[in-house]
C-alpha positions as CSV (number, residue, x, y, z in Angstrom):
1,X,18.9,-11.2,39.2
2,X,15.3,-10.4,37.8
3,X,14.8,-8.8,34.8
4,X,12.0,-6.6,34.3
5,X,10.4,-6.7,30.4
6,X,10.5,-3.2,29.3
7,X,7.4,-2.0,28.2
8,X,9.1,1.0,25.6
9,X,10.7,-2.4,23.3
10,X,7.0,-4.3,23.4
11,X,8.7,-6.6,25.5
12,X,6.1,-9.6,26.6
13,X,8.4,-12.8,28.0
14,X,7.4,-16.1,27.4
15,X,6.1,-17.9,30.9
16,X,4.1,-21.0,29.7
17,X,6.4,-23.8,28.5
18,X,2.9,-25.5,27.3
19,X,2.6,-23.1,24.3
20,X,6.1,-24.4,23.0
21,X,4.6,-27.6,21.5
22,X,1.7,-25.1,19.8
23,X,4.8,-23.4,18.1
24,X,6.9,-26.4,17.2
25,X,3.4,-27.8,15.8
26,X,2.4,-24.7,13.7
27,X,6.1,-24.5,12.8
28,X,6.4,-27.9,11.3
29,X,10.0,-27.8,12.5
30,X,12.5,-29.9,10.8
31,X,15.6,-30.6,12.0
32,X,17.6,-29.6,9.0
33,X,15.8,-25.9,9.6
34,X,18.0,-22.9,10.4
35,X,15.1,-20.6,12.6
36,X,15.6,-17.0,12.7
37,X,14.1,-16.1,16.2
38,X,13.6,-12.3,17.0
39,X,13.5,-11.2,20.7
40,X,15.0,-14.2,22.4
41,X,13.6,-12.7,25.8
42,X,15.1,-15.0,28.3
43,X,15.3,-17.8,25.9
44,X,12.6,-20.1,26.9
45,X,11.8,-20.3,23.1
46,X,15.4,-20.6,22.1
47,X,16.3,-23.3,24.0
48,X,13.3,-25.4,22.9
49,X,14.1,-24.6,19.3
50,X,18.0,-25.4,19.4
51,X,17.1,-28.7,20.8
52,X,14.7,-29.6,17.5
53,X,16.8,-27.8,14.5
54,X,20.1,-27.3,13.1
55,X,20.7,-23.9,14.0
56,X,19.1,-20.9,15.6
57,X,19.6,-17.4,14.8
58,X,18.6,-15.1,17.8
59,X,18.5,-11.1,17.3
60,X,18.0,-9.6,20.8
61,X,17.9,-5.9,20.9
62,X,18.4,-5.2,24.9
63,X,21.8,-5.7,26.3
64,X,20.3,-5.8,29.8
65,X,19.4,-9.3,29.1
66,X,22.8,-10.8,28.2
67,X,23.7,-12.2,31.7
68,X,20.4,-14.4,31.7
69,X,20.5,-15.2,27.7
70,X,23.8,-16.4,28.3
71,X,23.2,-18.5,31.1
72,X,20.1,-20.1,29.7
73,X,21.7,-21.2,26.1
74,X,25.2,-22.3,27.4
75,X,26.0,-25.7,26.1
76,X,23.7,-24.8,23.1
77,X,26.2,-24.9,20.4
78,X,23.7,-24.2,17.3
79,X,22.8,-20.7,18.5
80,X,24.5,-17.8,17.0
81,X,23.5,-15.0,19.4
82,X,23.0,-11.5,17.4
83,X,22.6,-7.8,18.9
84,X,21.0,-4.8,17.7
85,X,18.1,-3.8,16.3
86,X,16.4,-6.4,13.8
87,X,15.0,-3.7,11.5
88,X,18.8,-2.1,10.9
89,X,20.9,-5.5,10.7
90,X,21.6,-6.9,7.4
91,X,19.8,-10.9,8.6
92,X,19.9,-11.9,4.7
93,X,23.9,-12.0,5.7
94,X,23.4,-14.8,8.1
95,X,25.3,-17.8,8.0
96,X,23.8,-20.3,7.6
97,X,21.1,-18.7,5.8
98,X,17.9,-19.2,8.0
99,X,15.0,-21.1,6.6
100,X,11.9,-20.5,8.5
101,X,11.0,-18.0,11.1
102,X,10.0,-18.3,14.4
103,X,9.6,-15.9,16.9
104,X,7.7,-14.1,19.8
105,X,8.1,-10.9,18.1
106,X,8.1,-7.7,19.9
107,X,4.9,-6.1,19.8
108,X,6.1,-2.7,18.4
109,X,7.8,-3.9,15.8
110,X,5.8,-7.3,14.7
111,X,4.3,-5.5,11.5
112,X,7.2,-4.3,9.7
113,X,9.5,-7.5,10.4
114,X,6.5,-9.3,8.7
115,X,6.7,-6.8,5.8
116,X,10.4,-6.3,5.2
117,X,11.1,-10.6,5.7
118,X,8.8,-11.2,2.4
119,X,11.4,-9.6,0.1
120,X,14.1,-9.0,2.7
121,X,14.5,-13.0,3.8
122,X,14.4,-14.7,0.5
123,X,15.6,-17.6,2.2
124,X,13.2,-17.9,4.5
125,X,10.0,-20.4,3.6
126,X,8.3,-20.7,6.2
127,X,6.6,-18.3,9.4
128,X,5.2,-18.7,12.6
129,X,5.1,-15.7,15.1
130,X,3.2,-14.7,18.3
131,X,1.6,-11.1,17.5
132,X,-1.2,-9.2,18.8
133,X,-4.8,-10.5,18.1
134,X,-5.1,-7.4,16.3
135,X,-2.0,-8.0,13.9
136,X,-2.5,-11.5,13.5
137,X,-6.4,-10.9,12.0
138,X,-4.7,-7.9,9.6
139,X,-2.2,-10.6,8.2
140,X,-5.2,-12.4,6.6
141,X,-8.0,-10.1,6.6
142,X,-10.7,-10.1,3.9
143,X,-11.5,-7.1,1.5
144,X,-13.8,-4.5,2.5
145,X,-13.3,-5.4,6.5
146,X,-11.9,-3.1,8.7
147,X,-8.7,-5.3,9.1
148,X,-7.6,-5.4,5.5
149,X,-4.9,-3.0,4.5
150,X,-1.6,-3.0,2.6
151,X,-0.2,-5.5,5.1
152,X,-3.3,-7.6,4.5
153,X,-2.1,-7.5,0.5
154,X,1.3,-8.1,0.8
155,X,1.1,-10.9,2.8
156,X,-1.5,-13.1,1.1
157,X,0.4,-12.1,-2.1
158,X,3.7,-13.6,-0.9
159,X,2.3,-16.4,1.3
160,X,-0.4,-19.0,2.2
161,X,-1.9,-19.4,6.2
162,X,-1.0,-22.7,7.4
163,X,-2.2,-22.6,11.2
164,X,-3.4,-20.0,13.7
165,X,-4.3,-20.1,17.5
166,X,-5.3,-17.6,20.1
167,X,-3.0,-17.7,22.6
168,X,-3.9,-16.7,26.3
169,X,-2.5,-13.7,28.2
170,X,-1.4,-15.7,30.8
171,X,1.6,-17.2,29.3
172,X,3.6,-13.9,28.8
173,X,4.9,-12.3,31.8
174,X,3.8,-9.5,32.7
175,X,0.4,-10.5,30.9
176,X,-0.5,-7.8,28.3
177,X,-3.0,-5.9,28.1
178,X,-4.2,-7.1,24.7
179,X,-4.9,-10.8,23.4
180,X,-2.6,-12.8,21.4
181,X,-2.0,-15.5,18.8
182,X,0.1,-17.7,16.6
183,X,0.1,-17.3,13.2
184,X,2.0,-19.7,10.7
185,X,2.3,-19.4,7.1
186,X,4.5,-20.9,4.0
187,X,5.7,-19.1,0.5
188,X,4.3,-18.9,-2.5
189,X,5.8,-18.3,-5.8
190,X,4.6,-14.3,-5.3
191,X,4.9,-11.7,-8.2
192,X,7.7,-11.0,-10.3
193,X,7.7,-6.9,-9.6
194,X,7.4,-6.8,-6.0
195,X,9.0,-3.3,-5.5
196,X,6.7,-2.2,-7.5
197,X,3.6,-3.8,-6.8
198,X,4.4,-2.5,-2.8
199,X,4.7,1.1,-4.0
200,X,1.3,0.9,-6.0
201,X,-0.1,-1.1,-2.6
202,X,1.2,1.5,-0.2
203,X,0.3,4.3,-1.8
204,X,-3.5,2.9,-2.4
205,X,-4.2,2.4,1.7
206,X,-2.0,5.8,2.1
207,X,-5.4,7.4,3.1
208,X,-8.6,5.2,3.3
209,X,-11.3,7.5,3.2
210,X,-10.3,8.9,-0.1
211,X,-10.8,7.1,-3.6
212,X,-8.3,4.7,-5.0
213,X,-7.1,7.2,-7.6
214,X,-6.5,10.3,-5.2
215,X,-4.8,8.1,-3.0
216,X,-1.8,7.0,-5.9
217,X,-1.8,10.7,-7.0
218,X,-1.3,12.1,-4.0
219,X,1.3,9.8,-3.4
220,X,3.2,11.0,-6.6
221,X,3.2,7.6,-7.8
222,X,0.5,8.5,-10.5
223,X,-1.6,11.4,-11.9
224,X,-5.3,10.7,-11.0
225,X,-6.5,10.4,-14.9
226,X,-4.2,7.9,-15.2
227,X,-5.0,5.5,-12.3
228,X,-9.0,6.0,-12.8
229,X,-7.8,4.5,-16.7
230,X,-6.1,1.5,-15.0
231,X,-8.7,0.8,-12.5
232,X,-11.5,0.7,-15.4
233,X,-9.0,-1.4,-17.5
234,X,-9.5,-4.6,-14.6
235,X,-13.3,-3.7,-14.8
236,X,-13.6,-1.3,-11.6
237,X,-15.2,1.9,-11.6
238,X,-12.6,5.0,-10.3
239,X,-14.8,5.9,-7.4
240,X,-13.8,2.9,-5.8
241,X,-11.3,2.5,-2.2
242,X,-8.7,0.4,-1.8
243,X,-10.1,-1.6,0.8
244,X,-12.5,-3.1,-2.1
245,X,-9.7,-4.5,-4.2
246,X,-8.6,-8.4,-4.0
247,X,-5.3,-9.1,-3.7
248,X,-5.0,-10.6,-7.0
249,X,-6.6,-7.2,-8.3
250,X,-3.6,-5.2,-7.0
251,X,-1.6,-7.3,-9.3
252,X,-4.0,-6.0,-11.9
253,X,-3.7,-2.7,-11.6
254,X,0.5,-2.6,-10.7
255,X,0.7,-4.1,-14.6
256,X,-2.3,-1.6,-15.8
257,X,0.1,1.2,-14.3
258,X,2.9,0.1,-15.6
């Protein structure tokens, strides 16, 4: 029976077994890891990871695909299949806990899993995902570039890039209609106040036209007065956007706010 990737879950199977050694490269798989893999698809990359680690975790959010994810992992004993979606299961409850990673994610829900797995996945040290071109420059995007935003500042905070590659259209099935790559990257010891270093982060890029200080204000997380102090208290002036603002300087100004 065929089964047609459904465009409404940013469903894009793997079709290319050549781009599995990329992964396994970028990965630096180990086989002591435990991988987390989101959207298992058919399980081309499943299979190829439960035959290099200890265990694989796959969270697969379309029941329609059972009959072939079945058939393709049977007498793969270190796969735990899980369903439902990944953004609403508790993964930091896994057993074994999973150590790294890996995934073709789906492309409507790439960002946030990125986000929420820096605080949500203690456990987890190390990344390496297929995303959209797009999301895989914002990951590691410079200041003042059109790419850099809060994502952009929570994940160099948190991590270090290890590996990237552009990754051709023609090894997804049905080929998307945007370019893709691999993007790998390890923690780092990231600061202590993370909840509230996102909260200042978010509510900074909330709107990116307006100054730094009318952003956190109208986001409620601080009156304007008060940021334009902490802004001038890391040596920047209160006219300035977020976009302009290291990473390092968001650290800066969380403790100034604080």
């Amino acid at each position: 029976m065929s089964v047609s990737p459904k465009k409404s879950l940013g469903q894009h199977f793997l079709a290319d077994d050549n781009v599995l050694g990329v992964i396994g490269r970028l990965a630096a798989l180990d086989p002591a890891d435990v991988v987390l893999e989101i959207g298992p698809g058919l399980g081309v990359l499943t299979c190829y990871l439960a035959g290099r680690v200890g265990h694989v975790h796959a969270v697969e959010l379309d029941r329609t695909l059972e009959p072939r994810l079945t058939r393709a992992l049977a007498g793969y004993e270190n796969v735990a299949v899980h369903w439902g979606d990944t953004l609403a299961l508790d993964l930091d409850s896994f057993e074994p806990a999973p150590s790294a990673l890996v995934a073709n994610l789906p492309y409507n829900v790439a960002t946030p899993i990125v986000v929420e797995s820096l605080d949500g996945l203690p456990t987890v040290g190390r990344w390496c995902v297929m995303v959209q071109r797009e999301v895989a420059d914002r990951l590691f995007a410079v200041p003042s570039t059109k790419a850099y935003g809060a994502v952009s500042v929570l994940v160099q905070l948190a991590t270090r890039r290890t590996g990237f590659h552009p990754v051709s259209r023609t090894v997804f099935r049905p080929p998307p209609n945007v370019d893709s790559a691999l993007v790998a990257f390890t923690r780092i010891e990231r600061p202590v106040d993370w909840g509230r270093l996102r909260a200042v982060v978010d509510a900074s890029f909330a709107h990116r036209r307006k100054t730094l200080p009318n952003s956190v204000a109208l986001a409620g997380l601080a009156e304007r007065e008060r940021a334009a102090a902490a802004l001038e208290s890391i040596g920047r002036p209160p006219t300035i956007r977020a976009e302009a603002l290291t990473p390092a300087e968001f650290v800066a100004l969380t403790e100034a706010l604080a």
